[in-house]
DRENDO-1510 file (C-alpha; in Angstrom, 1 decimal, always signed):
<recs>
REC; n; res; u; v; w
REC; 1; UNK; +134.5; +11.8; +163.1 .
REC; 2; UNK; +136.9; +13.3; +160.4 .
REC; 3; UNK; +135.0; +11.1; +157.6 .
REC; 4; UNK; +131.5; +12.6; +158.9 .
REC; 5; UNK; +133.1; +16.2; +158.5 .
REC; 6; UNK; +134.8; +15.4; +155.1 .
REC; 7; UNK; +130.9; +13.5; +153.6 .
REC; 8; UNK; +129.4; +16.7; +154.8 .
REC; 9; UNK; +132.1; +19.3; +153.1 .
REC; 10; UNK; +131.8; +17.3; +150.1 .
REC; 11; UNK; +127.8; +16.9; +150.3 .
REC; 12; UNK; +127.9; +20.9; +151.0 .
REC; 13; UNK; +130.0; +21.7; +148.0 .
REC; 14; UNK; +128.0; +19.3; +145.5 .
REC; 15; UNK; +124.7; +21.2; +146.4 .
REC; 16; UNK; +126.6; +24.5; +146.0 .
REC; 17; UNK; +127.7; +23.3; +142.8 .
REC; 18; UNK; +123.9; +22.2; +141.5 .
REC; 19; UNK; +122.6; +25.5; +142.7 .
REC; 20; UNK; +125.0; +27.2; +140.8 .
REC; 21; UNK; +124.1; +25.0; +137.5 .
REC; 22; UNK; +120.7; +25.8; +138.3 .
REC; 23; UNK; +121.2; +29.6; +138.2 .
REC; 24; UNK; +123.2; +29.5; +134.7 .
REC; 25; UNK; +120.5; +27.7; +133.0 .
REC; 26; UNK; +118.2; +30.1; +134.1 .
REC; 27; UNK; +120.7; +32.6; +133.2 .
REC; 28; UNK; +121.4; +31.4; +130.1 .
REC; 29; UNK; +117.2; +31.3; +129.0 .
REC; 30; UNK; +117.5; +34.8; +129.9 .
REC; 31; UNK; +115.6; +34.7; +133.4 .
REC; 32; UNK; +117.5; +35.8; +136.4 .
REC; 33; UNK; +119.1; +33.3; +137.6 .
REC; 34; UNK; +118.1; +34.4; +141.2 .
REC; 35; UNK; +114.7; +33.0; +140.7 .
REC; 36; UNK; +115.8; +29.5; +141.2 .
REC; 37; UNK; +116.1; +29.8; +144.6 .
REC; 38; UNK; +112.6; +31.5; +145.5 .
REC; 39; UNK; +110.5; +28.4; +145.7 .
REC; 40; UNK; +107.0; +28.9; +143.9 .
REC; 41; UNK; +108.3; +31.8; +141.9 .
REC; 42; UNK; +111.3; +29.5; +140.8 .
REC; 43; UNK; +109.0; +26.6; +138.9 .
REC; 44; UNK; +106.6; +29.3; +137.3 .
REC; 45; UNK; +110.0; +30.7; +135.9 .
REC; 46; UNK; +111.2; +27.5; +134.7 .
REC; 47; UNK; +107.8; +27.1; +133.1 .
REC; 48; UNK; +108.2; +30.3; +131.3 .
REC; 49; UNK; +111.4; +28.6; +130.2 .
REC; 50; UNK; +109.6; +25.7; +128.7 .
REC; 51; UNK; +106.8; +27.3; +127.3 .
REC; 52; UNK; +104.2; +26.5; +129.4 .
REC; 53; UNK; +101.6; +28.6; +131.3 .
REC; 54; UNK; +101.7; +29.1; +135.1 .
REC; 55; UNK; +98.3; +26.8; +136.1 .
REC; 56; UNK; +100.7; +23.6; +135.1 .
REC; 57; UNK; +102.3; +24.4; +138.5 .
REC; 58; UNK; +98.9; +23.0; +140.1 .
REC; 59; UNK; +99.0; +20.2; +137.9 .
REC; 60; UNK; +102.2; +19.5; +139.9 .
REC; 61; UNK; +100.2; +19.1; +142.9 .
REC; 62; UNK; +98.4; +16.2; +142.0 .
REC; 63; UNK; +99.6; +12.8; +143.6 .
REC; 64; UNK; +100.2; +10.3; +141.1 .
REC; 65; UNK; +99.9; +12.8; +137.6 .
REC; 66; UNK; +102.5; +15.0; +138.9 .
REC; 67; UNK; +104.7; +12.6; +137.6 .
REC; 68; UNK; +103.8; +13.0; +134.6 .
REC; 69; UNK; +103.6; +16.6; +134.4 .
REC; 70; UNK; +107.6; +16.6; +135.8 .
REC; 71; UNK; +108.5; +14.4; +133.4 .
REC; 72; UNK; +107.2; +16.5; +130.4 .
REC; 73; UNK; +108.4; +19.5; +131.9 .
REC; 74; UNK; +112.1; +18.0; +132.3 .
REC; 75; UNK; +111.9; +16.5; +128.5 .
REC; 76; UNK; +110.4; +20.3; +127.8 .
REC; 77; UNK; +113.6; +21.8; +129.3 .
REC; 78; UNK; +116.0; +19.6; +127.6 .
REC; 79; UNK; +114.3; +20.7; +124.3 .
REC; 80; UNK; +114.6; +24.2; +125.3 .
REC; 81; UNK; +118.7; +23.9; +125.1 .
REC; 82; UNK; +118.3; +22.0; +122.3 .
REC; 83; UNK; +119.1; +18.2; +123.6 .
REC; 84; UNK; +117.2; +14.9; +122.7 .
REC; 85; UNK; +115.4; +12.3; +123.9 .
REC; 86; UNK; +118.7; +10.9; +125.4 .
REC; 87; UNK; +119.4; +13.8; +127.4 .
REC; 88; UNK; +116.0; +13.6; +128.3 .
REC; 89; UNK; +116.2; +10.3; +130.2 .
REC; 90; UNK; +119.5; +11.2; +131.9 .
REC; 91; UNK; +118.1; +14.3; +133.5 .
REC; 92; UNK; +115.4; +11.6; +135.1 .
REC; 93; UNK; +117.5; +9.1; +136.0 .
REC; 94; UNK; +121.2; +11.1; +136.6 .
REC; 95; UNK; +119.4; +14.7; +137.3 .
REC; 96; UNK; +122.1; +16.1; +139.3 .
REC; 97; UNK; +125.1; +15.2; +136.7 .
REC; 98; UNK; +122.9; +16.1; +133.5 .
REC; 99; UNK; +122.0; +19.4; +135.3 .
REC; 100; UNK; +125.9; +20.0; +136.1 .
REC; 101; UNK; +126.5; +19.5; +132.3 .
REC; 102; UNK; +123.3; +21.8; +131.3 .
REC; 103; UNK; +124.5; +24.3; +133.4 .
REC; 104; UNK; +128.0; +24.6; +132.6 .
REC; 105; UNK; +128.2; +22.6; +129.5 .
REC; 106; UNK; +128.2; +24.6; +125.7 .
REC; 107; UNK; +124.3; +23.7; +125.7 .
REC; 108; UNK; +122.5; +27.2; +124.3 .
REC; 109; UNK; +118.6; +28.2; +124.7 .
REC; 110; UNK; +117.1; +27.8; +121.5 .
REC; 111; UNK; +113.2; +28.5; +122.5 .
REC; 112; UNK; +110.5; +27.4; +124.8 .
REC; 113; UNK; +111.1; +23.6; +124.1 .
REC; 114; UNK; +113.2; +24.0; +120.9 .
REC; 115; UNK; +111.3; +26.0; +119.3 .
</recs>
């Protein structure tokens, strides 16, 4: 029983701490960072951030493409702070560590996907 209450303080403060890495990097693009947590309104904020227009949020609502879509919007966004390829691929596979390090890490917005 004590285990069960310690996973769920620890799962509790791990999604506190990703919503709060969330916010800065909207923060730090210059968005409000209160945005992140209003669903729809969130993602067409984001893709402000990566420089694309709001009808790419229906392409996310195809099954199968959305994949693709998600995956040029994340390697949009780590262009955005000015990261590579590399970063890229661990905010796919290791999302919620790469966004901790976007978040509070030294990373600065240089433009709607680096430019």
């Amino acid at each position: 029983m004590i285990i069960s209450i310690l996973l769920i303080l620890i799962t509790i403060a791990l999604v506190v701490l990703e919503f709060i890495a969330w916010w800065k990097i909207y923060v730090k693009a210059g968005k409000p960072g209160w945005a992140f947590i209003v669903p729809i309104y969130g993602t067409l904020v984001l893709l402000e951030i990566v420089g694309k227009p709001w009808w790419w949020l229906l392409l996310f609502l195809i099954p199968g493409l959305n994949l693709i879509w998600i995956i040029w919007m994340i390697n949009l966004l780590s262009k955005s702070f000015g990261k590579d390829v590399g970063f890229t691929l661990g905010l796919i596979f290791l999302g919620p560590i790469f966004i901790l390090i976007l978040g509070f890490g030294s990373a600065k917005y240089v433009g709607a996907a680096g430019k």
